[in-house]
Phi, psi and omega in degrees: 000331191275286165001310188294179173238156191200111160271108188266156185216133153229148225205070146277159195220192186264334184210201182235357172242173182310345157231033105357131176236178201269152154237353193202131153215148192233129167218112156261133180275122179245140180224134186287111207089013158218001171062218196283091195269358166184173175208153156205147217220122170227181110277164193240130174255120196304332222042031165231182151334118174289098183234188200044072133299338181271351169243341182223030151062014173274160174211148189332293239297331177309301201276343203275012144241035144277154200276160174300149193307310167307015176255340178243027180260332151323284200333323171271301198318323173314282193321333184268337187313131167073022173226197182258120163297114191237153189213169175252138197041130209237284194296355144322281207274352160286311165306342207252357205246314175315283164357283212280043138259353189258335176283301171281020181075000185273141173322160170257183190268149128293347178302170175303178179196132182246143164247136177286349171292292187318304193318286153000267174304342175288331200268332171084055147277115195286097192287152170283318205210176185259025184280177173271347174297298161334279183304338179272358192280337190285356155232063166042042186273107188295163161198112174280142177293323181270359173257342185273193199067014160243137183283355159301289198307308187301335143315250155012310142291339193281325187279348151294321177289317179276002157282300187305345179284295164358269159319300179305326190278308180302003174264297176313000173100359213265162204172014179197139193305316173303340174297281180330323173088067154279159194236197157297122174265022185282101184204029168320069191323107171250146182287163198255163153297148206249142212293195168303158185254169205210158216252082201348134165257163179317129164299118175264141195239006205282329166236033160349309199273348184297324150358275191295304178319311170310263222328298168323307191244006164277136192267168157315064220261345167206115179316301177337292204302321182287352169265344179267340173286334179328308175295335199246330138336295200282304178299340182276325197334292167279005180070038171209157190220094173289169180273011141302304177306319180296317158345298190273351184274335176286001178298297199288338183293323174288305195305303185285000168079039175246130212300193182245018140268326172282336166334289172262055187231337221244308181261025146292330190270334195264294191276350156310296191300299166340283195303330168296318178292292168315343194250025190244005168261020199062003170223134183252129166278150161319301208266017142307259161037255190293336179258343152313301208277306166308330187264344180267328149283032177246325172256033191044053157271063191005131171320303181314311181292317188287329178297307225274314169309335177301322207261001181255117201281322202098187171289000000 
């Protein structure tokens, strides 16, 4: 474990499914006791319609003399040799690195590969929530709200967050990449059978931010299950779920072994906590309301079960 080299990667992208392209990747190589030994940072130019703008704040005019993902692609592949692949969701940005490495003919890498959320709940760091903002925070890490999600920067935090993971796990005595629960990196995102298709609904923006507020305050109460809301955090932002979008959570959902009770207990439990937020100035507006009630049918929640949660202030 001291030994190693540890490439952390962050990853925007235009979207969440298997045919979603990179626009912005970030790797840094990290080594224990020398921090960040080298980097590399590009934007990407997708070659399609520049989209999720509202999650990583890029515009065409940002990407469109940048090079194609086949163009950085040795250049990266290089960069990942001999090491341990780390991520904040993991199983995100290696299936999604996997893809495109594969769309350009490059071998994908084979080394271990960590997330530091799993790490975090393997080690019993206690977190408010599973976001990467959360998790630095349980070690005094700045991580601004308004700045994230670009991938340098979010790379930067996973690797200050993952030395201090480090740290923690050789104070517990831990002292091998299996100790840590490195997995596979055979994680290559292939599409699902794609559910009935259904017609997008109108984005509602009025409580958006509750959106990033789960993330923050939800604890880690299971790694899977937190990589996969991770994923269902984001596909929400706007409040809306294409039936591409829908894909990948069933992707992400087999990739994390989770049964479709457990899915749906995880977004009955997802819009509860919704409703605990709107209901935290003491008062729910219509359109708190209305926008619960959008996301619990976006997420097969019964109405009836969503009313009555709505109606419950929480703690």
């Amino acid at each position: 474990m001291q030994d190693a080299d540890y490439a952390v990667v962050d990853l925007e992208t235009t979207g969440f499914t298997a045919g979603d392209r990179i626009v912005e990747v970030a790797v840094l190589r990290c080594r224990p006791g020398s921090g960040v030994i080298d980097r590399f940072v590009t934007l990407v130019n997708p070659g399609r319609p520049l989209s999720a703008g509202h999650v990583h704040g890029l515009r065409p005019s940002d990407i469109g003399r940048a090079p194609r993902f086949a163009d950085i692609a040795l250049q990266l592949r290089r960069g990942l040799a001999d090491a341990v692949i780390v991520a904040h969701n993991s199983r995100f940005d290696v299936g999604f690195l996997q893809a495109e490495l594969a769309r350009a003919r490059v071998a994908a890498f084979k080394g271990p590969t960590l997330c530091t959320i799993a790490l975090a709940s393997r080690l019993g760091i206690p977190t408010a929530g599973r976001s990467l903002a959360s998790c630095c925070a349980a070690f005094g890490i700045a991580h601004e709200p308004d700045r994230a999600h670009g991938a340098e920067y979010d790379a930067h935090a996973t690797a200050r967050l993952l030395l201090c993971l480090l740290r923690e796990a050789r104070a517990q005595g831990i002292t091998t990449l299996a100790g840590l629960g490195c997995a596979s990196s055979s994680l290559a995102l292939r599409p699902a059978p794609p559910p009935p298709p259904a017609a997008p609904s109108p984005p509602l923006k009025r409580v958006a931010m509750a959106v990033r507020r789960l993330g923050d305050e939800s604890p880690i109460d299971h790694p899977a299950l937190a990589a996969y809301l991770g994923l269902l955090d984001r596909v929400l932002l706007d409040r809306v779920i294409t039936a591409d979008e829908a894909d990948a959570l069933t992707v992400m959902a087999r990739r994390c072994d989770l049964t479709e009770d457990n899915v749906a207990r995880a977004h009955t439990a997802y819009v509860a906590r919704l409703a605990e937020i709107a209901w935290q100035d003491a008062e729910l507006t219509e359109a708190e309301a209305r926008d619960i009630a959008h996301v619990a049918a976006l997420l097969g929640v019964p109405q009836r079960a969503a009313h009555a949660l709505a109606e419950q202030r929480g703690p």
